[in-house]
N, C-alpha and C positions, 0 to 999 in steps of 0.2 A: 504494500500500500504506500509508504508515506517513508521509509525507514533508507535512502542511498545520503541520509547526512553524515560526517566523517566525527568522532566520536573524542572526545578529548575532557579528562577529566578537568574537577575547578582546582584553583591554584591558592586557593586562599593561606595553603601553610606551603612555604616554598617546596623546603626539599621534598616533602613526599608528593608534591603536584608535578615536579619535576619528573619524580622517579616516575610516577603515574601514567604521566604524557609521553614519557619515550617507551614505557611499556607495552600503552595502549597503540602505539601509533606503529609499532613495531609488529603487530602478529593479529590484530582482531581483525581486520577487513574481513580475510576471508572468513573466519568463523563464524561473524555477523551474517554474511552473503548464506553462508551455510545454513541458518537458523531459519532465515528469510525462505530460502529453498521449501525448508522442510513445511514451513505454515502453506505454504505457496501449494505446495502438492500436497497436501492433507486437503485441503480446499479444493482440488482438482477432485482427489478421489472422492471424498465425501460426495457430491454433486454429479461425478461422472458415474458412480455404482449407482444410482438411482435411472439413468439411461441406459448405462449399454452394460450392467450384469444380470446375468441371468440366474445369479446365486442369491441375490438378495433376501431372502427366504431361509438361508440356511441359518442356521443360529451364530455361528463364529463369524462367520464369516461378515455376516449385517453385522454384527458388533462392531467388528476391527474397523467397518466401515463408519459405523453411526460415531466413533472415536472421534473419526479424523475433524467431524466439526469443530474440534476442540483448535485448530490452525489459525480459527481467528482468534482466540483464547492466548496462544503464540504471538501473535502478531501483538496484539494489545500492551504485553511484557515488553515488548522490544519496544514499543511506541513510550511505554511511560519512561523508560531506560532512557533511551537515543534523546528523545525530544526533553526533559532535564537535562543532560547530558550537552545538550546544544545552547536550550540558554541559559545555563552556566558560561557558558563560552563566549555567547552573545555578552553576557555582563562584564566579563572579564575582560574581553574587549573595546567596552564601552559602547558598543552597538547600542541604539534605539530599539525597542521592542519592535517597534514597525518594520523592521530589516526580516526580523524570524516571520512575521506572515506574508513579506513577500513570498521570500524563500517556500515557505510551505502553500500557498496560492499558484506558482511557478510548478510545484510538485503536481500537486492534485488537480488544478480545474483543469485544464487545457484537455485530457485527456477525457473526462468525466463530462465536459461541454460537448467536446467531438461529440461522444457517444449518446447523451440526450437528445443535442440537437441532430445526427442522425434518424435515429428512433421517430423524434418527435414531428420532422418536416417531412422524412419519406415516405411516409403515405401520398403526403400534401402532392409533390413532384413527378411521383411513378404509380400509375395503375397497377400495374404487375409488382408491386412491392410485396418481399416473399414473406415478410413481417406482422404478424399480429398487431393491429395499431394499440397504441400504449395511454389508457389515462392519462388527460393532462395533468389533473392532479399530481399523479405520481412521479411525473416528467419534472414538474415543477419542485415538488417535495426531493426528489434524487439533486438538484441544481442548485436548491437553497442549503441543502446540509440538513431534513428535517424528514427525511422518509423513515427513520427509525419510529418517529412520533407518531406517523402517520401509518407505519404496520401495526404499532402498539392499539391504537385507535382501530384498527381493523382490525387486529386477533391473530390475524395471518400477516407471511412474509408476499412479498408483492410477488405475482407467479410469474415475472418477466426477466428479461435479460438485465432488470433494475434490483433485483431482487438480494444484490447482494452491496448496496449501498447502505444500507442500516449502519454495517460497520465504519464504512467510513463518513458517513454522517456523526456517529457515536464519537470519533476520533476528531471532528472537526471541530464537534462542541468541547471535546477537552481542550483542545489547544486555544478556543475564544479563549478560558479562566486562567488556564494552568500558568501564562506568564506572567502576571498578573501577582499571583499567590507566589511563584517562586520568587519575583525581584521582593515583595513584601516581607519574607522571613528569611531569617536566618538558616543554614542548615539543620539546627537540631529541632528547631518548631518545625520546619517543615517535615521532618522525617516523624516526629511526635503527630503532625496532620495527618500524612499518609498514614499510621496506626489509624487512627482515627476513623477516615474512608471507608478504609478494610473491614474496620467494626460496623460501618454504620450501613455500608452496602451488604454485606452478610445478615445484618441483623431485618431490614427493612427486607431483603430476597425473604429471611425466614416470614415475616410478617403476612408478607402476600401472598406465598403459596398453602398458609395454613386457612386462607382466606381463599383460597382456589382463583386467584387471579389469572388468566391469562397467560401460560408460561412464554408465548408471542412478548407479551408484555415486559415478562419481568428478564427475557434473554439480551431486547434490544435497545433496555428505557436505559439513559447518561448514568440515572442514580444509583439504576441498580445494576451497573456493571462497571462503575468506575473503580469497583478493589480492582483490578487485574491492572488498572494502569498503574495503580497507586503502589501496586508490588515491585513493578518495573523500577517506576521512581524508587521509590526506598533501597533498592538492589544497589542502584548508581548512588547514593548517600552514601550506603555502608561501604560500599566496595573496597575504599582503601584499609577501610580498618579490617575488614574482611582477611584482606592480604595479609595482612601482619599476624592470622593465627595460621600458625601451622595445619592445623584439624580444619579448615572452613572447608576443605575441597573432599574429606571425608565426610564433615558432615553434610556439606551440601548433596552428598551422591547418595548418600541416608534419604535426606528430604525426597531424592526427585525417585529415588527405588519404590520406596515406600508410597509416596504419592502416586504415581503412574500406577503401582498394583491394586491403590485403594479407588482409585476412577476406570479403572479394567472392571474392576468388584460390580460398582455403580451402575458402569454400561452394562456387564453382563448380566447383571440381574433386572434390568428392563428399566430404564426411567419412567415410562409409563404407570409402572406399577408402583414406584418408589419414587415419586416427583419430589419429595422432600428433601431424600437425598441430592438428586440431578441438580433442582433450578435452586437450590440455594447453598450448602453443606459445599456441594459437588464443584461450583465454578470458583469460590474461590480458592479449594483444594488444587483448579487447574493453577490459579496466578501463582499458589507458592509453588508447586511443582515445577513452572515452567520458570519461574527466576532461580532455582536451583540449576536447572539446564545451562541456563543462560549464563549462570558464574562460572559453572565448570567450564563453560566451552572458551570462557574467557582467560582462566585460571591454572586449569589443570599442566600438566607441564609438555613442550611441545610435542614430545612422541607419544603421546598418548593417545589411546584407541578412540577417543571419542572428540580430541582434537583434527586428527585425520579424517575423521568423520564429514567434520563439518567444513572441511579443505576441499572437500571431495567433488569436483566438477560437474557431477549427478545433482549435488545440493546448491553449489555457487554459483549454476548456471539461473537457473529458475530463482534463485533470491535477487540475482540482478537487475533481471526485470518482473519483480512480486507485483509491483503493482499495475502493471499490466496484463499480468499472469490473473491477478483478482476481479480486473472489471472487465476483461474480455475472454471469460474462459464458458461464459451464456453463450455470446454469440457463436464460440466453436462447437459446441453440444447444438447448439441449434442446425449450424452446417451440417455436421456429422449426419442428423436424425432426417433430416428432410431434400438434402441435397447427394450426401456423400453413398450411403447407406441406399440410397434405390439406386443409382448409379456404378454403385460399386460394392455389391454386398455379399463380396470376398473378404471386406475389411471388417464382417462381424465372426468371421474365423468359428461358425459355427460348424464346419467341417470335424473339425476337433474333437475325440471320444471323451474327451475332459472339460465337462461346463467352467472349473475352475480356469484351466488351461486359458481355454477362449475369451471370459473373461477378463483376466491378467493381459492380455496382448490388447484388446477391444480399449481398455485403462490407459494403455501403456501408446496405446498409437493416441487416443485423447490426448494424452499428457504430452507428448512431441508435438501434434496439431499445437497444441495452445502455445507451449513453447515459440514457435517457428512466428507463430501471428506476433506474439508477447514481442518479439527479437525486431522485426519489421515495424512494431507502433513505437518502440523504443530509439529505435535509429534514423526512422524517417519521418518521426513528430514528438514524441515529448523534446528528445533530446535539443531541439531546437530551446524551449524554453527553459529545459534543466541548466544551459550555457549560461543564462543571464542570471541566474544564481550567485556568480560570483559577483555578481554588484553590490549584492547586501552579503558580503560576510566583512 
């Protein structure tokens, strides 16, 4: 989504800002890219097993599947992480606030306009338009940063190629407050806030699902998903003191073991059946789970199995362009089902004596499709406005 800004911690006590900054500047790129990846294709799969598997029914298998929505969950940790992380840097610079929402306006709309204002005129222009026309409303709500409000108010997620703007509408509204509240406090109010968040988004998730509210409601609404940012942020507070115990990269591999088997638990035993667990216990189980990820990958020492991981060109290709990979991976499922698929439907490799087989390759060619679009919207349009970026840093 939002996460290709370069990463540097604050400086406010020299030497260890020092050590920090040649640390960070020395080995995270890729492991970030790597992270990015991983949300990036959870998000692919999540959304492309509902098209083209034909296992969905089996019980492990929808599980592993029904997981992977936890990618935007991913994403959100690295947003609260990065974007602190940036303006701190902005302060320490003496940047104006109004430089960071260039920079992040520069990110996000141009690509986000593209694609409304597609949607929204091609009808207008072409009869033969192969597209379902799109509520204005919701054209309009994806453009303003407010479609999350407005699925909350519906119940459901919007069933279009827009359907996956909630998140970054959720994302847009934190960054209106979030710079606001960090030049306002100090480090240690602010990391005492983000406890606070954590509490109050946990507590208010418990409140309304014992109230059968809408789980639409409570997956997509600012308040009650802002702990997952707020872990991010707090990650990047402690991180230096972090460093300095010996045990943080044993414990942090505690937290993310332990968590990841206890939301395995969650999914496999149905959130349907157990919504107390899922839509409120269970998300902010994902934020510390996945800031635990997110340290080690940072931390851990270079030859490490899960450093390599995150190096790994499988993962740093797709974190490079996530956030193309995020808002144009509808329109590829859309290609696939209506264009590719009657045309070509050798590419649903139902040949194969193995439904799992065929499904995995049906996934796997999805996931190169989006790639291959993601690589082309990144090189022959965002990139144009990613360049003027460096006006505001």
């Amino acid at each position: 989504m939002n996460l290709s800004e370069t990463l540097i911690l604050d400086s406010s006590k020299t030497c260890e800002a020092s050590a920090a900054k040649s640390f960070v500047a020395s080995r995270h790129q890729l492991e970030l890219d790597g992270i990015r990846g991983v949300a990036a294709s959870m998000v692919i799969f999540y959304h492309g097993s509902y098209v083209f598997s034909h296992n969905i029914m089996d019980s492990i298998y929808a599980r592993l599947m029904a997981f992977c929505h936890s990618g935007v969950d991913l994403f959100f940790v690295m947003s609260g992480y990065l974007i602190t992380s940036i303006l701190y840097r902005d302060i320490e610079k003496g940047n104006p606030v109004r430089y960071f929402y260039f920079r992040r306006a520069l990110r996000i709309v141009p690509l986000l306009f593209l694609l409304v204002m597609t949607l929204g005129l091609g009808p207008l222009f072409f009869r033969q338009w192969p597209v379902p026309p799109i509520p204005t409303g919701e054209l309009i709500a994806s453009i303003l940063f407010f479609s999350n409000i407005k699925m909350a108010s519906y119940g459901y997620y919007f069933l279009n190629f827009l359907g996956c703007t909630w998140s970054v509408s959720l994302e847009e509204q934190f960054y209106l407050v979030w710079p606001s509240i960090v030049r306002r406090l100090t480090k240690e109010r602010l990391l005492k806030f983000c406890g606070l968040v954590i509490l109050f988004s946990l507590l208010i998730r418990l409140v309304l699902t014992m109230n059968a509210v809408s789980p639409v409601f409570i997956n997509v609404m600012f308040f009650t998903r802002l702990d997952t940012l707020a872990f991010g942020a707090a990650l990047f507070l402690l991180n230096s003191q972090l460093q300095k115990n010996k045990n943080s990269n044993l414990y942090s591999f505690i937290i993310f073991t332990l968590g990841l088997s206890l939301i395995f638990i969650i999914e496999f035993c149905e959130r349907a059946t157990y919504p107390f667990l899922g839509n409120s216990v269970g998300l902010s189980l994902m934020g510390l789970t996945f800031s635990a990820l997110l340290f080690l990958a940072l931390n851990l020492p270079e030859k490490s199995l899960i450093r390599k991981l995150f190096r790994n060109p499988v993962l740093t290709i797709p974190g490079k362009f996530c956030y193309g990979v995020y808002l144009l991976h509808g329109p590829v499922i859309y290609w696939f089902r209506h264009f590719l698929y009657p045309k070509f439907p050798w590419l649903q490799f139902t040949h194969f004596s193995s439904s799992l087989l065929s499904d995995s390759l049906r996934l796997s060619t999805f996931w190169v499709a989006t790639l291959v679009v993601s690589f082309v919207s990144y090189y022959g349009f965002e990139k144009m406005f990613l360049s003027l970026q460096n006006r505001f840093r």
